[in-house]
C-alpha positions as CSV (number, residue, x, y, z in Angstrom):
1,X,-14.7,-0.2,5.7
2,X,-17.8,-1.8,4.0
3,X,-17.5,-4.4,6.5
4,X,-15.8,-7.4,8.5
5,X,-16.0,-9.9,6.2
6,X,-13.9,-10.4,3.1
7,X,-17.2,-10.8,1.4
8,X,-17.8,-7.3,2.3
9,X,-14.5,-5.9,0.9
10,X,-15.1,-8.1,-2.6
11,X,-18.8,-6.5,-2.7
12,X,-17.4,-3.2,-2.7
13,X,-14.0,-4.1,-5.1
14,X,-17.1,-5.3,-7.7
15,X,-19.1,-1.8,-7.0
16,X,-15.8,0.1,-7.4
17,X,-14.9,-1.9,-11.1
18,X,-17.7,-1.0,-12.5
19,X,-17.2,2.4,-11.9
20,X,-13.7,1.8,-13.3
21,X,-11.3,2.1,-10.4
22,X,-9.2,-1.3,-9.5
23,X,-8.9,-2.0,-6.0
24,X,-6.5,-3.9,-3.1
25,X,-8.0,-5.5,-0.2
26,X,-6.3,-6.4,2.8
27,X,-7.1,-8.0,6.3
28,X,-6.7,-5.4,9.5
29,X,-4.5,-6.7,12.0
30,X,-0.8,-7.4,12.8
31,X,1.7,-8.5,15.1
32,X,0.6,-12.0,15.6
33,X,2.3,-14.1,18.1
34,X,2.5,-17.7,17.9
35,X,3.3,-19.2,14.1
36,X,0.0,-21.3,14.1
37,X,-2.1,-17.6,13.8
38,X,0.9,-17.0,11.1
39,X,-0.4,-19.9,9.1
40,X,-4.4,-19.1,9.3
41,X,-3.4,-15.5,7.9
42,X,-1.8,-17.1,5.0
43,X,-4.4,-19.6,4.8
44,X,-6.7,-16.8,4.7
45,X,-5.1,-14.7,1.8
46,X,-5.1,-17.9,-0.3
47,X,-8.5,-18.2,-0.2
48,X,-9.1,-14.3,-1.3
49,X,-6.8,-14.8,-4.0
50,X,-8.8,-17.5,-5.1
51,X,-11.9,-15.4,-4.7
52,X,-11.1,-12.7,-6.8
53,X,-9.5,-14.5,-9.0
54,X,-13.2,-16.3,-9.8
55,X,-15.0,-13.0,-9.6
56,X,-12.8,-11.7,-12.5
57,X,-11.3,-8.6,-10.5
58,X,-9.0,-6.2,-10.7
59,X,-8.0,-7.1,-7.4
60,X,-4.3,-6.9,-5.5
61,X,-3.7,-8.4,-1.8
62,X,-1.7,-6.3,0.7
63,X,-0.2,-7.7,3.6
64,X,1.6,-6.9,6.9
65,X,4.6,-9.1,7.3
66,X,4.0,-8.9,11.4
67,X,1.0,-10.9,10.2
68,X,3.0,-13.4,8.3
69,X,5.5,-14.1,11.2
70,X,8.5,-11.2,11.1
71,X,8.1,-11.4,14.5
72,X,9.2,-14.9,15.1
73,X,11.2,-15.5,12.1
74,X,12.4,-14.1,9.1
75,X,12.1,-17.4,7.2
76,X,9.2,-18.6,8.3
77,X,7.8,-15.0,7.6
78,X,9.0,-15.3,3.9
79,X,7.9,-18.8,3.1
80,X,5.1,-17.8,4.3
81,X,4.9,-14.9,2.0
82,X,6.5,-16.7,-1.1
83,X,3.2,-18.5,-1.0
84,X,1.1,-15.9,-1.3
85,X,3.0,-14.6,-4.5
86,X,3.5,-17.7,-6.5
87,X,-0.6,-18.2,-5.6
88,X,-1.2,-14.6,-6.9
89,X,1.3,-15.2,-9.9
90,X,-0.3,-18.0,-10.9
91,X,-3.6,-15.8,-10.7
92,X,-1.6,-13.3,-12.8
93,X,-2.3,-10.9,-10.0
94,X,-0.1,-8.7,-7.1
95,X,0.9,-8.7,-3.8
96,X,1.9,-5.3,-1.8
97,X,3.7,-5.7,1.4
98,X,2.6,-2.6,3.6
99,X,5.6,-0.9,5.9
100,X,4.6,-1.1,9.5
101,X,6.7,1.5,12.4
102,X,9.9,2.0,11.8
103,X,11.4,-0.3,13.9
104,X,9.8,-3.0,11.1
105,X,11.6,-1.0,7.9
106,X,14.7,-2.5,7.7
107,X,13.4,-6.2,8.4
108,X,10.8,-5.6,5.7
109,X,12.7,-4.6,3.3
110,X,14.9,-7.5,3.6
111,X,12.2,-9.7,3.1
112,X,11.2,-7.5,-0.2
113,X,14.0,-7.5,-1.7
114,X,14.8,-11.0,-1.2
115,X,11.1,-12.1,-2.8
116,X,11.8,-9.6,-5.6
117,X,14.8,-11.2,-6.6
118,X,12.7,-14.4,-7.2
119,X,9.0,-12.4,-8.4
120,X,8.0,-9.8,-10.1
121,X,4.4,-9.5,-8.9
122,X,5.0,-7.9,-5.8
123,X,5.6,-4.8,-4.6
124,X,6.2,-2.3,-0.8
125,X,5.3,0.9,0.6
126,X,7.8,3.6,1.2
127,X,6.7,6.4,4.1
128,X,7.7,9.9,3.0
129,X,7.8,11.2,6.6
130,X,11.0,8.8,7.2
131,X,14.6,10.5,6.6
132,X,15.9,7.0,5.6
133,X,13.5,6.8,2.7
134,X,15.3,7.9,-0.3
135,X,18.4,6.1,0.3
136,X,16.0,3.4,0.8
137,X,14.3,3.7,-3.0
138,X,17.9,4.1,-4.2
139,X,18.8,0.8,-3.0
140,X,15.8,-0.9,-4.2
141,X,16.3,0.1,-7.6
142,X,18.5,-2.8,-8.3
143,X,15.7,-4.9,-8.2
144,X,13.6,-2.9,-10.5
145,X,10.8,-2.5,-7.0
146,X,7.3,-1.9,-6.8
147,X,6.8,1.6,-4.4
148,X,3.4,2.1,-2.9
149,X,4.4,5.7,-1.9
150,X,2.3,6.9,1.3
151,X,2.9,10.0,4.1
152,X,3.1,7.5,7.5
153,X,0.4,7.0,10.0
154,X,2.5,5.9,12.5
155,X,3.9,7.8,15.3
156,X,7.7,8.4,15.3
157,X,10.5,9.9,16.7
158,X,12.0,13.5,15.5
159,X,15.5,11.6,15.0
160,X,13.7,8.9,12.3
161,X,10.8,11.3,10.7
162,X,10.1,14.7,9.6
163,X,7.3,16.4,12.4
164,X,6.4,19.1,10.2
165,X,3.2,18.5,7.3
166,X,5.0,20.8,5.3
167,X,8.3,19.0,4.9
168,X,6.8,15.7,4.6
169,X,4.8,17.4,1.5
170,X,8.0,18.2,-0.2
171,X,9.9,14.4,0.7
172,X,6.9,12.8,-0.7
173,X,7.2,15.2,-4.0
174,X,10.6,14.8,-4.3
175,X,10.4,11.0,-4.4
176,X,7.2,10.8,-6.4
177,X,10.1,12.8,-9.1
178,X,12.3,10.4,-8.6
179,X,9.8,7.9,-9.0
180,X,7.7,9.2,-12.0
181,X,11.2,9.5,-13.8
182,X,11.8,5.7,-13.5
183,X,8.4,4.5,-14.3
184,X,8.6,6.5,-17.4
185,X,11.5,3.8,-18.1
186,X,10.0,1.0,-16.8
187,X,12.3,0.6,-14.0
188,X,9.5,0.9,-11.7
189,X,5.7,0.2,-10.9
190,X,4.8,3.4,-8.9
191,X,1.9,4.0,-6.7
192,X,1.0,7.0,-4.7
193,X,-0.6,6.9,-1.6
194,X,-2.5,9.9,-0.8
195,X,-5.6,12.2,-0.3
196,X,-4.0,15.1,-0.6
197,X,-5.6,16.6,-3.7
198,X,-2.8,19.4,-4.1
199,X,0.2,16.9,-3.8
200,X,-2.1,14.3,-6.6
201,X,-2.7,17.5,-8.9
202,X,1.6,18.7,-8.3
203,X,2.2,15.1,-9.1
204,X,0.1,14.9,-12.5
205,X,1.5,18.2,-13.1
206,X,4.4,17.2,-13.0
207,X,3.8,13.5,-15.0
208,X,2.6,15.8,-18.0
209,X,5.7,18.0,-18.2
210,X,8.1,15.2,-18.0
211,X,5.7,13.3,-20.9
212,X,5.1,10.4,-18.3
213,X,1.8,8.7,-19.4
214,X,-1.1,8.8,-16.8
215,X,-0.4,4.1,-17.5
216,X,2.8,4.3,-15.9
217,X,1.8,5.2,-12.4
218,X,-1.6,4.8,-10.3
219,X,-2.8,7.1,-7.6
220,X,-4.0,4.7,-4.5
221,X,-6.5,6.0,-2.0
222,X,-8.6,4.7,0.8
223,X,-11.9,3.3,0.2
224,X,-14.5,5.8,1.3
225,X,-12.2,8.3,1.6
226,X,-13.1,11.8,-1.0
227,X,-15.1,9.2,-3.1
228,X,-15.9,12.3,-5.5
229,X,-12.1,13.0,-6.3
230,X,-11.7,9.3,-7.1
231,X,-14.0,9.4,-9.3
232,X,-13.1,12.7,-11.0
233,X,-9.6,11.1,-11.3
234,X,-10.9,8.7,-13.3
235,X,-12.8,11.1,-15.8
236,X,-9.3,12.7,-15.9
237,X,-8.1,9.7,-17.4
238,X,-5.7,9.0,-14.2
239,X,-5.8,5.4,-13.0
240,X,-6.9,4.9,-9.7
241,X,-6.7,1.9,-7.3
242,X,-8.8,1.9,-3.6
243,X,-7.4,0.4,-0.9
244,X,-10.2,-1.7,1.4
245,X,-9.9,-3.0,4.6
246,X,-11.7,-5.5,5.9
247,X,-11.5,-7.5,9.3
248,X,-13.1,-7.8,13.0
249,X,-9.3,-6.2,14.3
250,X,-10.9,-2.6,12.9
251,X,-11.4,-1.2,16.1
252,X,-8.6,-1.6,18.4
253,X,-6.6,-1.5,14.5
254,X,-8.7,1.9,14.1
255,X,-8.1,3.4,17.6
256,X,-4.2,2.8,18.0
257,X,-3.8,4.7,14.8
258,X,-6.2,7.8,16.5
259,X,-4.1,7.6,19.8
260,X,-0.6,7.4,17.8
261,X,-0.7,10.3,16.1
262,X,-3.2,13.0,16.5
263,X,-2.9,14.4,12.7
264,X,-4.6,11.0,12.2
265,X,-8.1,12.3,13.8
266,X,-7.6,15.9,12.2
267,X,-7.8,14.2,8.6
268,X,-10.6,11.9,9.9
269,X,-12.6,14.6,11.1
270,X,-11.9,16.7,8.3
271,X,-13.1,14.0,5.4
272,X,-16.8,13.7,8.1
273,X,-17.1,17.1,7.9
C-alpha cells in the first residue's frame, strides 16, 4: 500500500502511468453491516471516479459487493452498484467486482451477470483454486463477461477448492486457454491475476502460439509486488495493470488474510526476501 488515503493510491496510479502501466484502485474492507455504511462506500467510490476521471488516468475501481450491501440485500446491493457503473460509464471508465469466500460466489455472480446484461464496463474475478470455476466461466459467456482471473487467497474447504499449488497451477492454465481463445474473438476482456512469473511466461507462450495479440488480454498484479517484472512486462510489450489498495481497514484486512491461509505469509515473505 502507498498509503490510507485515496490520495495516496491516485499518487502512486500517476507514478505508475508514467511509467506506462494502468492501474485499479480499490478501498480495503468488507462485510459492512447496516445499509447507511453501504451508502458511504458508494458515496465514496463516486468521488474516486470523479478523481481520476479529472486527473486523466488510466484508472479502474474494484469493489467488494459485501461492501455494497450483499449482506442485507441483493437489490439494494445492486442499485448500489448500478451507480457506480453508469458514474464510471459516463467517465468512459470500468468497474471490477472482486469474488470474496466461497460462500459469496454464487450471490456475486448473480449480481454480475444481472449488471452485465444492462453494462458493458464492468467486469468479476474468477478463483482458479475453486472446482466450480469453469462451469462458472462457461455460464458467463452468454453475457460476453469481463474475467479478472486470480489463484484465491481465501481459505477453503477440500470439497470446494483444490489444496495442492500444483493443481491450482494447471486450473488457472487451463482457464487462462480457455480464456485467451475467447478474447482473441472478442467475446471476452481477460485479465490475469498473478505473480507467478512461470504461469505469466506459459500464458504469453501460449498467447503467441495461438496468434492472440499481447491488446487482447492484460496481466494484473499487486502494487509493490516484483515491481521489476512489471516493468519488464512492459518492455516486452505485455500490457500491465497494478492493483492498489488503499484504506485504514489494511491491518485487520491484512492479518485475516495471513491467519486464513498460511501460503499467504509464504509468498509475503518470499517477495521481502
Amino acid at each position: 500500500m502507498p498509503g490510507e488515503q485515496v490520495e495516496d493510491a491516485l499518487k502512486a496510479a500517476q507514478d505508475l502511468h508514467k511509467q506506462g502501466i494502468s492501474t485499479i484502485v480499490t478501498h480495503l474492507g468488507e462485510n459492512v453491516i447496516t445499509e447507511l455504511e453501504t451508502q458511504t462506500v458508494k458515496e465514496h467510490y463516486l468521488k474516486v471516479l470523479e478523481q481520476v476521471h479529472s486527473a486523466g488516468l488510466d484508472t479502474h475501481i474494484s469493489v467488494k459487493l459485501t461492501e455494497l450491501g450483499l449482506d442485507q440485500n441483493h437489490d439494494l446491493c445492486y442499485s448500489n452498484l448500478k451507480q457506480l457503473i453508469q458514474t464510471a460509464g459516463r467517465f468512459g471508465n470500468y468497474v471490477w467486482i472482486d469474488m470474496e469466500g466461497s460462500i459469496y460466489t454464487a450471490g456475486t455472480l448473480q449480481i454480475y451477470e444481472r449488471a452485465r446484461k444492462e453494462f458493458e464496463n464492468v467486469g468479476v474475478c474468477l478463483q482458479s483454486y475453486l472446482y466450480r470455476t469453469a462451469e462458472d466461466l462457461d455460464k458467463l459467456l452468454a453475457v460476453s463477461p469481463g474475467i479478472r482471473l486470480v489463484k484465491g487467497a481465501y481459505a477453503e474447504p477440500a470439497s470446494v477448492a483444490f489444496e495442492k499449488k500444483s493443481d491450482n497451477d494447471e486450473n488457472y492454465f487451463k482457464l487462462a486457454r480457455t480464456m485467451l481463445l475467447l478474447a482473441k474473438d472478442g467475446r471476452l476482456v481477460a485479465g490475469f491475476g498473478t505473480h507467478d512469473q512461470n504461469l505469466i511466461g506459459r500464458i504469453r507462450e501460449l498467447s503467441e502460439n495461438m496468434s492472440v495479440s499481447s491488446s487482447a488480454y492484460e496481466v494484473q498484479m499487486l502494487y509493490g509486488i516484483r515491481r521489476q517484472d512489471q516493468l519488464r512486462l512492459v518492455r516486452e510489450g505485455a500490457r500491465v495493470r497494478v492493483l492498489i489498495s488503499y484504506g485504514t481497514y489494511w491491518f485487520p484486512w491484512y492479518m485475516r488474510r495471513l491467519a486464513e491461509r498460511p501460503a499467504n505469509l509464504l509468498f509475503v515473505l518470499r517477495n521481502l526476501w
